[in-house]
N, C-alpha and C positions, 0 to 999 in steps of 0.2 A: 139335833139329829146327826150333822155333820162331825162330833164328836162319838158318836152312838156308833157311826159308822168306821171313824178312822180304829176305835177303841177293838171291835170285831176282827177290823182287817189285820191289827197287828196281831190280834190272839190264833187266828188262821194262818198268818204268817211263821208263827212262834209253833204252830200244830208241826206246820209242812217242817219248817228244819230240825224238827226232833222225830220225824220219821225218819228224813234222809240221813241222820245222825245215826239214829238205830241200823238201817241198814248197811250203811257204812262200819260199822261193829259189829254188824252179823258177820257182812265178809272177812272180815281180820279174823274172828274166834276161828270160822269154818277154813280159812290157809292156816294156820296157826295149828290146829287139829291134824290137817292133812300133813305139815312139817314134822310134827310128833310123830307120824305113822310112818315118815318117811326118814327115820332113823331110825326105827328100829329095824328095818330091811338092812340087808349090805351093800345096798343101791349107795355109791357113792354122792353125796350130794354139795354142789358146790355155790358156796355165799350165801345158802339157804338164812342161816344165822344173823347174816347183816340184814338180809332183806327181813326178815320177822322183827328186827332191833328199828329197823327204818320203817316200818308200818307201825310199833309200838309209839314212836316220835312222833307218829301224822297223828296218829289219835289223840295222846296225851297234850298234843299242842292244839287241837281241834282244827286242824287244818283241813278241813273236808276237801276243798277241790285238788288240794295233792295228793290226798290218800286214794281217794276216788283215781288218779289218773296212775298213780304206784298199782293199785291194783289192776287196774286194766290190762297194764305191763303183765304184770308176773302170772294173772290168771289163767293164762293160756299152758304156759311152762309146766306151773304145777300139776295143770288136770291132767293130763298127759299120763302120769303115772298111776298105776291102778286104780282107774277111775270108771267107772261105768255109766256108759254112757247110755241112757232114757228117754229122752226126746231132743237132742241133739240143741238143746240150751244149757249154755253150760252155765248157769245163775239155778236155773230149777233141778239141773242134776248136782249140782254142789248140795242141795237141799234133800235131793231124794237121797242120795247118797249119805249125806250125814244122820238122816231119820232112820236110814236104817241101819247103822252103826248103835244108833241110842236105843233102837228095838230091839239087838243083838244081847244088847248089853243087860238089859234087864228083862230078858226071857222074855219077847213079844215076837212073835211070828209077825213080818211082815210082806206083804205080797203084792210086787207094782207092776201093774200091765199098759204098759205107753206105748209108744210107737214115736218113731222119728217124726218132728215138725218141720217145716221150713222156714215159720213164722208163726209169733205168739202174740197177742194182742199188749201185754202187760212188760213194764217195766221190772227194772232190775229190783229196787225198792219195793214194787208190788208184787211180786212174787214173793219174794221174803215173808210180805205181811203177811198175803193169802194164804200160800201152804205153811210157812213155819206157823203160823198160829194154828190154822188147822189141824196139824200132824201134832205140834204140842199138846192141843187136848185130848187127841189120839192117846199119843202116847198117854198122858195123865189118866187118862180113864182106864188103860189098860196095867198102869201101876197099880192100881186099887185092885186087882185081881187076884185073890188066891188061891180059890179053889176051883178052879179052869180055865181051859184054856185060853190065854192071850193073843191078840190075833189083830192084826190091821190089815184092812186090802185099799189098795188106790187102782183106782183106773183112770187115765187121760187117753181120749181117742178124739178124734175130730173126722166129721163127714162131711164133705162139700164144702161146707161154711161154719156147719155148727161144732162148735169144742166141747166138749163135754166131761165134765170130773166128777168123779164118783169118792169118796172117802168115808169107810166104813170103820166101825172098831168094837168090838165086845164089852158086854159091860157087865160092872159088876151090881150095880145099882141102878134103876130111873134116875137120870140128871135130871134136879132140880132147875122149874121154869118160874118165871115171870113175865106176863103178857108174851109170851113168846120168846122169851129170851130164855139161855141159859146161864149159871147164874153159879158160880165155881166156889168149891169148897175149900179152896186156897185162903189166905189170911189175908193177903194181897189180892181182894178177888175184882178190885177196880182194872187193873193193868187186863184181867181178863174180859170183862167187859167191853175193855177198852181194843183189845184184839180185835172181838167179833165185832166190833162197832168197824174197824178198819175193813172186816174180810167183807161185810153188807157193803161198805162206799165205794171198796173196788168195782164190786158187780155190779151195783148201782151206774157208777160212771162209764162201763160197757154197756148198758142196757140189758146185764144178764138177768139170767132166772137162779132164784139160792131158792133152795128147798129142803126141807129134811124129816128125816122118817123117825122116831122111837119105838124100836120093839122091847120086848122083855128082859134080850139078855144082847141087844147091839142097837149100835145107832149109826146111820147112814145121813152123809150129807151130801146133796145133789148140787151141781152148778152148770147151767148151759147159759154159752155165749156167742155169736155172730161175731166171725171173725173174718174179716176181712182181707 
């Protein structure tokens, strides 16, 4: 049993730092993206170059705890420049902000209604998971669209205590389920599994509520949480 047990702990171990890997990687693409946007302006910018070259190093060498503290540094600097700001977290507005870039880009209307927070329950890595995987299928579902209108709407509002998100998107088909689950048309359709399996354990370990609707031509997914 005591091997049964060490055997688990290392595989939950081995889970937890290939999340914080991942989100550690998320942040590098999304500065990395925002330094492209920020050349092609005539915004002079300076060291940008080394600092992208020296975040390319923390990665490539998997140095997590220095990438993680490189970025801390510079994240402030870069958001700074045409950056829009959505709930006054600048980890979930680097993500609103970049969804809606990729909505832009392949003809999706996108529409986000938030309001300034003070405070968010979820970490930098969980937020990555939660919205970037959400907004990913988002978007995915609105790629399949040809013959109308593409369209995402987000709402994040919070009342007293309760936080509430709303994330809607058109569809072109019924997503295929299994016991409740949805179940992706991708080749690679493990990794998406493996998403929603992340967006369920976040809510989970808040004690929130996930819920979600299927209409005919959109599907909505609901999350309320007590935030303290």
């Amino acid at each position: 049993m005591l091997d049964t047990w060490e055997a688990e702990h290392q595989i939950l171990i081995s889970q937890l730092e290939e999340q914080e890997k991942h989100a550690l990687q998320t942040k590098v693409k999304i500065l990395e993206e925002r330094y492209q946007e920020m050349l092609k302006s005539r915004k002079v910018v300076h060291d940008m170059k080394n600092h992208i070259l020296a975040l390319k190093n923390y990665d490539q060498e998997q140095n997590w705890p220095g990438l993680h503290e490189y970025l801390n540094e510079l994240s402030d600097d870069m958001l700074e420049y045409n950056f829009h700001v959505w709930t006054g977290n600048h980890m979930l507005d680097m993500i609103l902000n970049q969804k809606e870039k990729d909505a832009q880009n392949q003809n999706t209307v996108m529409q986000i209604d938030t309001e300034v927070f003070s405070t968010l329950p979820f970490t930098d890595r969980e937020i990555i998971s939660l919205f970037g995987n959400l907004l990913d299928n988002a978007l995915e579902a609105c790629e399949k669209i040809n013959d109308k209108k593409r369209w995402i709407k987000i709402k994040i509002k919070k009342k007293n205590l309760l936080l509430y998100i709303e994330i809607a998107n058109a569809l072109e088909e019924m997503p295929k389920q299994i016991q409740k689950e949805f179940v992706s048309n991708k080749k690679d359709n493990g990794l998406h599994g493996y998403g929603m399996k992340n967006i369920q354990d976040i809510i989970k370990k808040y004690d929130g509520i996930f819920e979600y609707k299927v209409y005919e031509d959109h599907l909505i997914f609901m999350i309320s949480i007590y935030n303290n």
